[in-house]
N, C-alpha and C positions, 0 to 999 in steps of 0.2 A: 793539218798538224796541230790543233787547236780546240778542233771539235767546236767553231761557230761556226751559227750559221748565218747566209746572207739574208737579211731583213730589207725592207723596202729600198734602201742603199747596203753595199759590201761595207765590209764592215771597216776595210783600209780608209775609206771614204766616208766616215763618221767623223764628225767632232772627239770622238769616245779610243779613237785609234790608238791613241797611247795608255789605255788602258792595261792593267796587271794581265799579264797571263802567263798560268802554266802549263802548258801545252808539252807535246810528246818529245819535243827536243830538251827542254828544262827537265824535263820529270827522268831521261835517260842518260843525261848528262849529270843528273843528281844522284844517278847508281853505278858511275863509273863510264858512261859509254863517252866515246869519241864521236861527235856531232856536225856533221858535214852538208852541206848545198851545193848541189851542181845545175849550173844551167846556162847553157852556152849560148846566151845574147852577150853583148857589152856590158859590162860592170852594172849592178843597181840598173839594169833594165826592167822595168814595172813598180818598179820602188820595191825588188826584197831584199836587198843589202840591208836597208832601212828593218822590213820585217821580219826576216829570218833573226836577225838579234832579238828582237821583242819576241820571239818564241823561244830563243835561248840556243838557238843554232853558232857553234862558235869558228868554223868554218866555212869560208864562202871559196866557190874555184866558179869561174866565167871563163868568157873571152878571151882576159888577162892573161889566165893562168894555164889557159889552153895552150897561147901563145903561140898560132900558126893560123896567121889570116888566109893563107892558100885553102883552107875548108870553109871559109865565110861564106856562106849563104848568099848575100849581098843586101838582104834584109834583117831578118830575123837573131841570125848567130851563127853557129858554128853547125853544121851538117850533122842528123843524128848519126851517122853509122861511125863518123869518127869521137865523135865526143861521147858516145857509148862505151869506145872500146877505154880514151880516155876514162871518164868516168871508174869502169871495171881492173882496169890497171893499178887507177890512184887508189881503190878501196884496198887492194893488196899493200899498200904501202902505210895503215892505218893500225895500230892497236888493237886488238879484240879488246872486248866489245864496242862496235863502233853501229850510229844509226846513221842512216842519210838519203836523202833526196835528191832525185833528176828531174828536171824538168825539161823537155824534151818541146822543139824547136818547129821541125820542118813538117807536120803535114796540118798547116796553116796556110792563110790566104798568102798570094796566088797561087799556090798549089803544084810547088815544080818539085822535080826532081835535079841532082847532080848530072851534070851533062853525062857522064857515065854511064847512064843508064838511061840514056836515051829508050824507050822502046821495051824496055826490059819489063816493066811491070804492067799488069795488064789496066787498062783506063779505063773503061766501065764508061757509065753514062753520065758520068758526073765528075769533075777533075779531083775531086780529093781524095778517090780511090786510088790511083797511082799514089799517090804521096802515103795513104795508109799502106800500101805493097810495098812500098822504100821505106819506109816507119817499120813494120814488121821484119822485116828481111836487118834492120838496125841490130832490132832486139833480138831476133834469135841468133844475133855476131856478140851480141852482148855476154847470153846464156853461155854459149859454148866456149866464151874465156873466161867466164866467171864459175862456171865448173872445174877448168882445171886448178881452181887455186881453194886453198887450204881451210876458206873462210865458209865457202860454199853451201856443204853441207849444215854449217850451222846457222843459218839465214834463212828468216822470213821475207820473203819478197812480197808485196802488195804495188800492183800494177793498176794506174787506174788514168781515167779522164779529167781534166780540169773543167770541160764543159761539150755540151753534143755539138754537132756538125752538121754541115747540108747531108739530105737527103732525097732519096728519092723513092724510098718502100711506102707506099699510102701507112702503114702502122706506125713509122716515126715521124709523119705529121700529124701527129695529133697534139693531144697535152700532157699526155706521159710521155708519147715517143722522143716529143722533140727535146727533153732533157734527161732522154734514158742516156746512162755513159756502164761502161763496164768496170766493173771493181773485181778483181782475181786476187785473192791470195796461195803462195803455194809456198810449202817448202819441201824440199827436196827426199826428207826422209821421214814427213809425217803422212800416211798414209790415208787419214782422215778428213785430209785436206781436199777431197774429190770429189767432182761431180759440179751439180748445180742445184742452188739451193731456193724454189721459184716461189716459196710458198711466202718468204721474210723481204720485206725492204730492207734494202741497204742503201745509204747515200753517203758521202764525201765523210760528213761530221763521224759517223759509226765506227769509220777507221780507228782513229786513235782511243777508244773505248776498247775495241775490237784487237787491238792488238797489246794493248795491257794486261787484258784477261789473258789472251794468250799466250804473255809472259809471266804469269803467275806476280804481277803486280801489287805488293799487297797492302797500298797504302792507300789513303783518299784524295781524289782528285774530282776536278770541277768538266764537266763536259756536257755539251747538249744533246748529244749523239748518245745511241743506244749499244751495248755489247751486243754482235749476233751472233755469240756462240751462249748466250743466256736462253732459257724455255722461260719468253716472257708471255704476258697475258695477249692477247688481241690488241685492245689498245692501246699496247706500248709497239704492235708492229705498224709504225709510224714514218712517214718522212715529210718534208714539208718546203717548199719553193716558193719563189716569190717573182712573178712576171707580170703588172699590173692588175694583183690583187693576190692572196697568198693561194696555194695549191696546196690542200691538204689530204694526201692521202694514210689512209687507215686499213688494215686488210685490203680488200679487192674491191677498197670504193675510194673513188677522187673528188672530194668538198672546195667546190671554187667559193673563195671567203673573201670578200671585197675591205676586209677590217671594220663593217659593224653589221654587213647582210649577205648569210648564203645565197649565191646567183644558180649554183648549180647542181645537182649529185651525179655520178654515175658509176655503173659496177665495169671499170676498166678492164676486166679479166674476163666476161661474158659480152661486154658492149666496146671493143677493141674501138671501134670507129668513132664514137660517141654520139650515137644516135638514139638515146632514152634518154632524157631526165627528169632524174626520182626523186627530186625533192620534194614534190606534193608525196609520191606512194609511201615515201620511208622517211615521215616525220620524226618519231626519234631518235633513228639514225643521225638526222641531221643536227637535231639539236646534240648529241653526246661531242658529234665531231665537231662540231662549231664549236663546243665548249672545252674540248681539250685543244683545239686551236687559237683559241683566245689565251688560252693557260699558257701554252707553248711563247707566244708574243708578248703577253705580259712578263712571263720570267724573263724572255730575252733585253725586252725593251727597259727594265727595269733597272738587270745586272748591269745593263751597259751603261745607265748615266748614273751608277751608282758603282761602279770601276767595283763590281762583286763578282767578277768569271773568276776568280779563284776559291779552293775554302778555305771558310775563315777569313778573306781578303787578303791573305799574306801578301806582303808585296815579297817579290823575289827580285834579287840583282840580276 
């Protein structure tokens, strides 16, 4: 919602936390839209009570305001399929233009299902398959009430992961699989919106870029993330991770960067498994990504103890 990204610590967990930002909730809340958070744990579970304001979200709905512990999880929150429909019902009851976020519950550790469905979904070789078949089957209860209602059509929906999962495909053990997540956007009556697009990275921070462009947004804002509805150069088709030491990928090559020495290269798109490394064969390769990796850390590391993720540093209420 913010377009940072996570650096050697997330960024909730900085000294820098309370830093300015104008992020997608401030910036649509500053052209009229009605700003909302749904996520059915208990109140200020993970501390976003806390950050959902410092993004400028000015509604919060949990637990509280679910208000029927007979769907309590007994962990986590409230069960997706009913705080789904919740969710989808509450957005009918909001102003047009309104933006807002779900955050979505159940197909996390221990990995059950609703005693109701016992059996119903199929279990696979790994227990979180079940839970993603009860997660799915949520969502598409979600869809089909949120079609009948009036707002529908004029919604962009983006569907996406907070972070990847166990597996078991040899190709998502690796060092792109294991933090590949799915990002979908769709709307109902833009037909452009189709297909899949395998040539461009996208990751978490791109969103909120990504969907200003696509509101014809026309003012300046601060983000780290890239538009991907932009024909940018090669070197801006970028993303970048950080799991003891950063992952920088660039086109169809992944730069493992330790923060002061490349340890690795390889071409993720031809060498799936990562069985070559090309950091001897493709010397300037390396150095170009090393050096817009370092550029990448340095703006980051920079703006952040210098409270500049906004432009101009406006501070905003």
């Amino acid at each position: 919602l913010g377009s940072i990204p996570a650096g050697m610590d997330p960024f909730v967990l900085t000294p820098y936390a309370s830093d300015s930002i104008y992020g997608l909730p401030h910036i649509l809340r500053d052209q009229g839209y009605h700003t909302s958070f749904f996520h059915g744990a208990p109140n200020g579970s993970m501390g976003f009570s806390a950050l959902i304001k410092l993004l400028g979200v000015e509604h919060y709905y949990g637990k509280d305001e679910y208000n029927n512990d007979a769907d309590f999880d007994g962990m986590w929150g409230i069960w997706d399929e009913p705080f789904f429909q919740f969710f989808a019902n509450t957005l009918g009851t909001f102003k047009e233009p309104f933006f807002s976020t779900v955050f979505s519950v159940s197909s996390h550790h221990p990995f059950k299902v609703p005693a109701q469905y016992a059996n119903t979904f199929r279990k696979g070789p790994i227990p979180v398959l079940e839970c993603v078949g009860y997660t799915d089957m949520a969502l598409r209860k979600f869809f089909e009430t949120a079609k009948q209602q009036p707002w529908f059509k004029n919604t962009l929906f983006v569907i996406s992961a907070d972070h990847s999962t166990v597996t078991f495909h040899p190709e998502y053990q690796t060092p792109v699989g294991d933090i590949s997540i799915p990002i979908v956007l769709f709307q109902p009556e833009d037909s452009t919106l189709r297909g899949v697009d395998s040539s461009r990275i996208i990751q978490q921070i791109d969103i909120m870029p990504s969907v200003l462009s696509y509101l014809h947004y026309p003012h300046p804002y601060f983000a780290f993330g890239k538009n991907v509805f932009d024909r940018y150069p090669a070197s801006l088709n970028f993303g970048v991770s950080y799991l003891n030491g950063y992952r920088w990928f660039e086109g169809d090559y992944l730069l493992f960067f330790d923060g002061k020495k490349s340890r690795s290269l390889h071409n993720y798109k031809t060498d799936p498994l990562f069985t070559h490394n090309l950091l001897k064969q493709e010397p300037e390769r390396v150095r170009e990504m090393e050096r817009n990796a370092k550029a990448f850390v340095q703006q980051y590391t920079n703006r952040l103890i210098r409270n500049e993720l906004v432009v101009g540093n406006e501070v905003h209420p």
